[in-house]
C-alpha positions as CSV (number, residue, x, y, z in Angstrom):
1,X,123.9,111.6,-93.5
2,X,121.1,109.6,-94.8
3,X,122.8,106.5,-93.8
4,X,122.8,107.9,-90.2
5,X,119.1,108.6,-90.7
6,X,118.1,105.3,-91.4
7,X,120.3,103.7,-89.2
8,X,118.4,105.6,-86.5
9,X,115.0,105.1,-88.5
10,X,115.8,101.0,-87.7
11,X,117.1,101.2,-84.1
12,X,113.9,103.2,-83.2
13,X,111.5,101.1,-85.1
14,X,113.5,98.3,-83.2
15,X,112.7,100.0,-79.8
16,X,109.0,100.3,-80.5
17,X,109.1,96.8,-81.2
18,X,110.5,95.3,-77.8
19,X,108.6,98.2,-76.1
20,X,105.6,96.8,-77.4
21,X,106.1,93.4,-77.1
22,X,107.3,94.1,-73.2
23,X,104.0,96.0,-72.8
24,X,101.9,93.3,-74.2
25,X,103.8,90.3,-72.3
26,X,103.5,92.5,-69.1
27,X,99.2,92.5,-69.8
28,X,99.8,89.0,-70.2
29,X,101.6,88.4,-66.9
30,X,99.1,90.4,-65.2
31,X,96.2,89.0,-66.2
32,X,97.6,85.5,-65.6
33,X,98.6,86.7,-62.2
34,X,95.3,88.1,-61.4
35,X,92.8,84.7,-63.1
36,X,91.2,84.0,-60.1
37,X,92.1,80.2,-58.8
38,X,88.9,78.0,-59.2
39,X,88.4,76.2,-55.4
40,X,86.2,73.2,-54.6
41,X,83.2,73.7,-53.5
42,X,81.6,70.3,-51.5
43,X,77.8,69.8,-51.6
44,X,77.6,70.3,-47.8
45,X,79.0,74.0,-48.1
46,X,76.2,74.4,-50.1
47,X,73.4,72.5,-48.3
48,X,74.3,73.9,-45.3
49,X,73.8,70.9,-43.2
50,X,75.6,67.1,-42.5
51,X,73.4,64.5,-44.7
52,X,75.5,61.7,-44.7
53,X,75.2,57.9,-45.0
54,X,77.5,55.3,-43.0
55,X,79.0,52.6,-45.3
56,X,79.7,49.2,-43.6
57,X,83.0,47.2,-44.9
58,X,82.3,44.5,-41.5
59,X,80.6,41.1,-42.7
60,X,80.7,42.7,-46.6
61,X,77.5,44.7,-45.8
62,X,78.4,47.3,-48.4
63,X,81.8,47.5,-49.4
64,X,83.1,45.4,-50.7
65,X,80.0,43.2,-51.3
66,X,82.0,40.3,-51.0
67,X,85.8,39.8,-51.1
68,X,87.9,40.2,-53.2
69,X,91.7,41.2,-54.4
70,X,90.5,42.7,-57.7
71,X,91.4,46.3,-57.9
72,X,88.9,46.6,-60.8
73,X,86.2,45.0,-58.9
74,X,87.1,47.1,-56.1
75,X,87.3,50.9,-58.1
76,X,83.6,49.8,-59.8
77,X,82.0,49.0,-57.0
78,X,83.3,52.3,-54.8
79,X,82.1,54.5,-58.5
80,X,78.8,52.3,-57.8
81,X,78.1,53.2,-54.1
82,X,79.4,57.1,-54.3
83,X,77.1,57.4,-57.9
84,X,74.5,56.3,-55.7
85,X,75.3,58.7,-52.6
86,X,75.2,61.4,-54.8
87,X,71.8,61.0,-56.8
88,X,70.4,60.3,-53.7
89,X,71.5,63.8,-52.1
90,X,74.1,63.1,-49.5
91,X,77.0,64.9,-49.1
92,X,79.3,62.8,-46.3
93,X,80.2,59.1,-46.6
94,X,81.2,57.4,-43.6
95,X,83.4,54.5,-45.1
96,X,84.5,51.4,-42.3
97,X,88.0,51.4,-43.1
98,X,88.8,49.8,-39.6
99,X,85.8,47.0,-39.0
100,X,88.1,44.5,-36.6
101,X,91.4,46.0,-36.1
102,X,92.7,45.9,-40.1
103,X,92.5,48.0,-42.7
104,X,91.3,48.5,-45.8
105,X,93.8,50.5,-46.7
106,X,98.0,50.2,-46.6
107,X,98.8,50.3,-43.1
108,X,102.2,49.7,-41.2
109,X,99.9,49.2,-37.9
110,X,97.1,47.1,-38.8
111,X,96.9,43.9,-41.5
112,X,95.1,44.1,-44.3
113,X,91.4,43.4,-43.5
114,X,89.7,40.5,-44.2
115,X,86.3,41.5,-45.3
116,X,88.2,43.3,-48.0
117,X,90.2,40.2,-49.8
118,X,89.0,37.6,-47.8
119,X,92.2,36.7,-46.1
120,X,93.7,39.1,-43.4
121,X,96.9,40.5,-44.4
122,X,96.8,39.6,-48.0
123,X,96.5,43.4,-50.0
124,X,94.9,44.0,-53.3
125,X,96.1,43.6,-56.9
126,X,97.5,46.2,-58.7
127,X,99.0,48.0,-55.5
128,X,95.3,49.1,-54.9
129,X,94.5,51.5,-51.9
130,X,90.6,51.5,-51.6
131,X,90.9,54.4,-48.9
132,X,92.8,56.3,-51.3
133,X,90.5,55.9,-54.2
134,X,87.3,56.7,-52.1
135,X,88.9,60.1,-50.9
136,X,90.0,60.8,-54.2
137,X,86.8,60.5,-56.3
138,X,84.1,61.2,-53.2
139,X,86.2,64.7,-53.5
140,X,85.8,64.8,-57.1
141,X,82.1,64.8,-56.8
142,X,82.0,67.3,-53.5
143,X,81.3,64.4,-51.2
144,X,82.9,64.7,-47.6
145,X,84.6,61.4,-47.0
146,X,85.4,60.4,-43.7
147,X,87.2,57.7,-41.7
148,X,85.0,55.2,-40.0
149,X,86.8,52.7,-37.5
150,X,85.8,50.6,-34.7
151,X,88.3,50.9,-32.0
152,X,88.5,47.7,-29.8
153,X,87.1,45.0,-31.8
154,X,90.0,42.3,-33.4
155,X,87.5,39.5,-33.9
156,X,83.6,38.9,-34.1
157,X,84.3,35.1,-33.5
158,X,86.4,32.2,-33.0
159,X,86.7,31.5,-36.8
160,X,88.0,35.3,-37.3
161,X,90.5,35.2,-34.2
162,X,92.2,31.9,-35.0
163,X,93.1,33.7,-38.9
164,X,94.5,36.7,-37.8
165,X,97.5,37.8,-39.8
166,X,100.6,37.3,-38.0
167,X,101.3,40.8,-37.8
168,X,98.2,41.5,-35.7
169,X,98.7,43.6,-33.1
170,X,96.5,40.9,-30.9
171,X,98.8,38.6,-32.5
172,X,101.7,40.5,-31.2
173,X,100.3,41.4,-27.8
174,X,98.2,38.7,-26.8
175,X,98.1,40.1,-23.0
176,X,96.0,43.4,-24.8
177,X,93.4,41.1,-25.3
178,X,90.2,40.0,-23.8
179,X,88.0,37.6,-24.6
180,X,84.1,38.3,-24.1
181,X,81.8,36.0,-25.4
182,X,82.2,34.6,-28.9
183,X,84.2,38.3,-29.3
184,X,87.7,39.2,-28.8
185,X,88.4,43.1,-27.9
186,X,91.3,45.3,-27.2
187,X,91.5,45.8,-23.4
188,X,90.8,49.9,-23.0
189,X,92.0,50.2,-19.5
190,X,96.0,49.8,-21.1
191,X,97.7,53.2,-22.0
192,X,99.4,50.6,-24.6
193,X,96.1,49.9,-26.5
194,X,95.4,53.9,-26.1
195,X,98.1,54.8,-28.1
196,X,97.9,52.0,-30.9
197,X,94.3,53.5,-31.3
198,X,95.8,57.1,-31.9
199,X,98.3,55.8,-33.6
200,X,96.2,54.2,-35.9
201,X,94.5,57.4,-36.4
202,X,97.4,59.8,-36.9
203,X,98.9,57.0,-39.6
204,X,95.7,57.6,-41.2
205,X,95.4,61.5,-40.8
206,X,99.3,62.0,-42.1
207,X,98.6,59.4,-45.7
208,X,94.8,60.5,-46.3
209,X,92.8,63.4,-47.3
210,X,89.9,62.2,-45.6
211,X,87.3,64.9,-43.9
212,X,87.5,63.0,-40.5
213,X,87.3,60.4,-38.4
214,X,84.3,58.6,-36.6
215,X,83.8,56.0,-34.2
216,X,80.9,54.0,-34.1
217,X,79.0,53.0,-30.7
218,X,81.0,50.2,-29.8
219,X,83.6,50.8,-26.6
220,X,82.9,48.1,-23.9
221,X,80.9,45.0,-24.7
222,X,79.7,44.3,-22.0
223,X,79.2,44.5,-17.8
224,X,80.9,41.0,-17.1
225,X,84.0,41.9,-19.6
226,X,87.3,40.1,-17.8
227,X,89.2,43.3,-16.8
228,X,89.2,42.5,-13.3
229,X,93.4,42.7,-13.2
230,X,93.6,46.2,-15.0
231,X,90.6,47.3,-11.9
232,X,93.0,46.4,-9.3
233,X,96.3,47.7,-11.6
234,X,95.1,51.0,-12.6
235,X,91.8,51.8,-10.5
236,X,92.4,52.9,-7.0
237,X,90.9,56.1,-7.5
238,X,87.8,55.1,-8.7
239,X,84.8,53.7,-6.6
240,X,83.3,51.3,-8.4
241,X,84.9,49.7,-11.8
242,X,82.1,51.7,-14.1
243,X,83.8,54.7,-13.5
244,X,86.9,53.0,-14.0
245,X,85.8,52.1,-17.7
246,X,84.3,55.3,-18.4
247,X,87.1,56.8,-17.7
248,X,88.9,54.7,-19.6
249,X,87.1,55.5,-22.7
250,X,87.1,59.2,-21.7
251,X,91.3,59.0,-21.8
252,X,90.6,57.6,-25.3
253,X,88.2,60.2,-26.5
254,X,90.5,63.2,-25.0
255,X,93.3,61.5,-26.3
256,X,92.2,61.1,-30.0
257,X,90.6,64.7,-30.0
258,X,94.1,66.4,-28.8
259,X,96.2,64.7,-31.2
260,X,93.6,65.1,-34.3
261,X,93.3,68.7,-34.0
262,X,97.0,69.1,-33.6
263,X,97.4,67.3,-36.4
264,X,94.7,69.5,-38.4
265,X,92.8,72.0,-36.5
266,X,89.9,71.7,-39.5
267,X,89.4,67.6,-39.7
268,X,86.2,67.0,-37.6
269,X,86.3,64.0,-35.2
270,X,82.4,62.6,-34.2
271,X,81.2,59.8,-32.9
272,X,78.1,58.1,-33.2
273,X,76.9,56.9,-29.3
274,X,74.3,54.1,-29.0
275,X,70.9,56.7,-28.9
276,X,70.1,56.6,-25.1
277,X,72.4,58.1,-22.9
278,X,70.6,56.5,-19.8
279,X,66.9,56.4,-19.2
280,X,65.6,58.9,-16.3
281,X,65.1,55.6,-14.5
282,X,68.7,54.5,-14.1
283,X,69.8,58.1,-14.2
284,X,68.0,61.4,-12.6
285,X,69.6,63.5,-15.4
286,X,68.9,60.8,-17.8
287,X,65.8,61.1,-21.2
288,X,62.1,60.5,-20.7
289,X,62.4,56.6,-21.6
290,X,62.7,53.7,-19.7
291,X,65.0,51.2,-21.9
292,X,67.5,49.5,-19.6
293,X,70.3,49.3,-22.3
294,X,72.3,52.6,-22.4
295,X,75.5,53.7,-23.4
296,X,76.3,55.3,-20.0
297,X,75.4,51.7,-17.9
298,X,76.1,49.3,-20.6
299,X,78.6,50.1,-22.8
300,X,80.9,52.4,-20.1
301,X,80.6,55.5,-22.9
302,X,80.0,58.7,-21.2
303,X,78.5,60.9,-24.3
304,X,76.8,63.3,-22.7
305,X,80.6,64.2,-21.1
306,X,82.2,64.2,-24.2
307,X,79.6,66.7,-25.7
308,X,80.3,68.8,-22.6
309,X,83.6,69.3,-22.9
310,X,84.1,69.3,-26.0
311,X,86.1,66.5,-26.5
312,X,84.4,65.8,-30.2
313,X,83.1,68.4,-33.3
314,X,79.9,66.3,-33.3
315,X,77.6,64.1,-31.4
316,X,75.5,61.5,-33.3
317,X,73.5,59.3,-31.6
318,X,71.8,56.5,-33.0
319,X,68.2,57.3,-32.1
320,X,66.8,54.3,-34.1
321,X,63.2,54.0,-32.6
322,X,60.3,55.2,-33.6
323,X,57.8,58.2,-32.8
324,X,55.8,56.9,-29.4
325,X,58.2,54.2,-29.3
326,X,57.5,52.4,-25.4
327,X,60.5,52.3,-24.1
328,X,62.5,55.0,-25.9
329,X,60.5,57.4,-28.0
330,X,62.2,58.9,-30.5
331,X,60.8,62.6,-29.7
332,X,62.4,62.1,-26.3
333,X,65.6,61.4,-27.7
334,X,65.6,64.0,-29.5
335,X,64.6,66.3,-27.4
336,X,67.2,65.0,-25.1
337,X,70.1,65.5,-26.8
338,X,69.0,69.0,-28.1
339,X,69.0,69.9,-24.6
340,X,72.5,68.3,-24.8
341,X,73.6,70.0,-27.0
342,X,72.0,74.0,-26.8
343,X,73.7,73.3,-22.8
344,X,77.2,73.4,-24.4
345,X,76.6,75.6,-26.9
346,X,79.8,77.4,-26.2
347,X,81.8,74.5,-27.2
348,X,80.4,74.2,-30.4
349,X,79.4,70.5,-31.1
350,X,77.1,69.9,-33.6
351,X,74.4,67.3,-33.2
352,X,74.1,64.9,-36.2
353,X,70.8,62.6,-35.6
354,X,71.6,58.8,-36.6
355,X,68.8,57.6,-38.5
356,X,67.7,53.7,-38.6
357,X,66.5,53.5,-42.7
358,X,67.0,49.9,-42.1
359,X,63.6,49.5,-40.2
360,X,61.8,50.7,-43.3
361,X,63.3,47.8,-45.5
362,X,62.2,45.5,-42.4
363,X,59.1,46.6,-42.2
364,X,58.9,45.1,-45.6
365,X,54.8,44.7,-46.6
366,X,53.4,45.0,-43.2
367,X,51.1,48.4,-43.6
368,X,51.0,48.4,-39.2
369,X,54.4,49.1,-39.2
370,X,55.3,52.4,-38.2
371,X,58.2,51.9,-40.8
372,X,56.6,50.8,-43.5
373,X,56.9,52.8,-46.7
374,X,59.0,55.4,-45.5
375,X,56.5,56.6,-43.0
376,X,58.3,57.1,-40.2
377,X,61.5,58.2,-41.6
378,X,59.6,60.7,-43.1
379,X,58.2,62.1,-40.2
380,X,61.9,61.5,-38.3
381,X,63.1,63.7,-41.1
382,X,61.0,66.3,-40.6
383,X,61.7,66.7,-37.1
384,X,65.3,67.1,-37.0
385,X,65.1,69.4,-39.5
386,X,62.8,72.0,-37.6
387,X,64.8,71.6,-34.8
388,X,67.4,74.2,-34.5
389,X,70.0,72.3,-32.3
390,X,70.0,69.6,-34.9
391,X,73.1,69.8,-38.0
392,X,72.0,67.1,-39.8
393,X,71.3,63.5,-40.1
394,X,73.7,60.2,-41.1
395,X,71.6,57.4,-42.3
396,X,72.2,53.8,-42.2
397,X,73.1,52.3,-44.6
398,X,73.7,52.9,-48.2
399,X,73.3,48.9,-49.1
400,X,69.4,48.8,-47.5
401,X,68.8,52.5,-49.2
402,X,70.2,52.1,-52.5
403,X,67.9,49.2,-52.7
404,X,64.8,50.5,-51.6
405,X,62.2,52.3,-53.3
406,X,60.7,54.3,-50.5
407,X,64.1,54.8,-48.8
408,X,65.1,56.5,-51.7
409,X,61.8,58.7,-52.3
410,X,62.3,60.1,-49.1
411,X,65.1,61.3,-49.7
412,X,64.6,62.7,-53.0
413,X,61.5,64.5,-51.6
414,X,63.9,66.0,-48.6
415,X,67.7,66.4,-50.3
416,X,66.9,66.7,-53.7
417,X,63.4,69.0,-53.5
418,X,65.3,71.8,-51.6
């Protein structure tokens, strides 16, 4: 009988036990289930606003600062430049990956780029992707990085064009390309060059992390450019060959923003226009200036359209003039493309302002400047920032700012004082 008891005595002792230890592993469980998951927040969700800075890979302008192969090299001077961007308050870099149809990253489409190794096609040490690195540690310190590439241009001269990699698409397709000037450009009126462009895109959308993608303000060079066959080949409907480029660029734009946001609905495609739409005398609808250079005229890019219908998640126009500027004040230009913007408020592009720091560093000494000391960009500053159709500002470029004194002050009295 006693046996029996504490045979019993040990089985329920036993059962407390696992009863116990199952009650304690279930806390455990649970609390492990419910440890909240610790997200990434980026500086610009908590600024509230785009303050980014446009990095330049084209003639070694800030990245690389000259070329080389050297991953090391490489890595310290991407830490150097996105250390920089942060103490100085910006939360977006806009990194050239694409200066003249290559890459500085590992593309099946386009060679490696020049400016980056010094020889087209030939790749950095180490298996080194730069893009890859910038995304990776701009997102480790909450910086939005975002693809920057130039869309027609293959090379700025003949000394570039006669060492292009073999695997250049001009290389490959020579009738895509036109010569204008000392330039040679990707002919936009071909559906083939189109869709190497989105291609180019999508390859980098499907291997990257990046935040988006940006075009600069180059599309057309020029009014004379040779295109004169693709007029009379794909044209008829159009009345004069300007509307025939601009639509051109338009079936680019369209093109890109479709297969972007099909891609990823959240990635934000921009582009930054040359500042001056047209001037009200070229165009009745056009800002209170009187340049004769304009995006719409000269360079065949319709912004105001793609703002309109939507075709891009921002606008931002390089308004790189000053205050009472002659021929195109900035105030103008702002108010301009406010008006721009607030009209298709419905589609919900954001206006970035493109700011010109790099007139401060050339106003150098001269106290008449407008520029000098940070004046102006000061007072630039100031005004997109009590305008309420105005997201933010891109400045250019991180090599001039990083380097000067009251670049840098500015900035620290705007980003960092808030």
């Amino acid at each position: 009988m006693r046996r029996l008891e504490r045979i019993l005595t040990e089985i329920a002792v036993s059962l407390v036990f696992i009863i116990a230890a199952m009650l304690l592993f279930g806390v455990y469980e649970k609390k492990t289930e419910e440890k909240p998951v610790k997200e990434t927040v980026t500086k610009r969700e908590k600024n509230q606003e785009m303050r980014g800075v446009w990095v330049a890979s084209v003639e070694n302008l800030d990245y690389p600062a000259a070329p080389t192969a050297s991953a090391k090299e490489l890595r310290a001077q991407a830490d150097a430049v996105l250390e920089g961007a942060d103490k100085n308050g910006f939360n977006a870099v806009f990194l050239q990956v694409r200066p003249c149809s290559d890459a500085l990253y590992s593309s099946e489409i386009y060679p490696w780029s020049r400016y980056l190794t010094g020889q087209q096609g030939t790749a950095p040490d180490s298996d080194f992707d730069p893009l890859a690195y910038w995304v990776k540690e701009a997102h480790k310190r909450g910086i939005e990085l975002h693809a920057w590439i130039n869309p027609y241009r293959i090379a700025k001269g003949q000394e570039e064009w006669e060492k292009l990699a073999a695997d250049s698409p001009a290389r490959q397709h020579p009738d895509w390309v036109v010569q204008y000037g000392e330039g040679y450009y990707f002919n936009p009126a071909l559906p083939e060059v189109r869709k190497l462009v989105m291609d180019g895109v999508m390859e980098i959308i499907e291997n990257y992390k990046v935040d988006g993608i940006h075009l600069d303000d180059y599309f057309y060079p020029g009014a004379d450019f040779n295109d004169g066959d693709s007029y009379a080949s794909y044209g008829a409907e159009f009345s004069d060959i300007g509307e025939f480029r601009r639509n051109n660029v338009n079936l680019l734009v369209k093109g890109l923003d479709e297969a972007i946001h099909r891609a990823d609905p959240k990635l934000e495609f921009g582009i930054s226009p040359s500042g001056i739409w047209a001037s009200s005398t070229m165009h009745p609808e056009g800002s209170a200036t009187t340049s004769g250079f304009s995006s719409y005229f000269s360079l065949y890019a319709d912004s105001r359209t793609w703002v309109r219908e939507g075709w891009v998640d921002y606008i931002a126009p390089q308004l790189y003039w000053e205050i009472g500027h002659e021929k195109a004040d900035f105030s103008a230009l702002l108010d301009w493309w406010s008006g721009v913007a607030l009209e298709a408020k419905e589609k919900e592009v954001s206006l970035y302002v493109g700011l010109a720091d790099y007139k401060t560093v050339e106003a150098g000494e001269d106290g008449n400047n407008p520029w000098y000391g940070g004046g102006e960009l000061q007072r630039q500053m100031e005004a997109c920032s009590a305008n309420e159709a105005v997201g933010g500002t891109i400045h250019f470029r991180y090599g001039l700012i990083e380097n000067c004194p009251a670049i840098k002050q500015v900035l620290e009295e705007t980003y960092l004082a808030k």
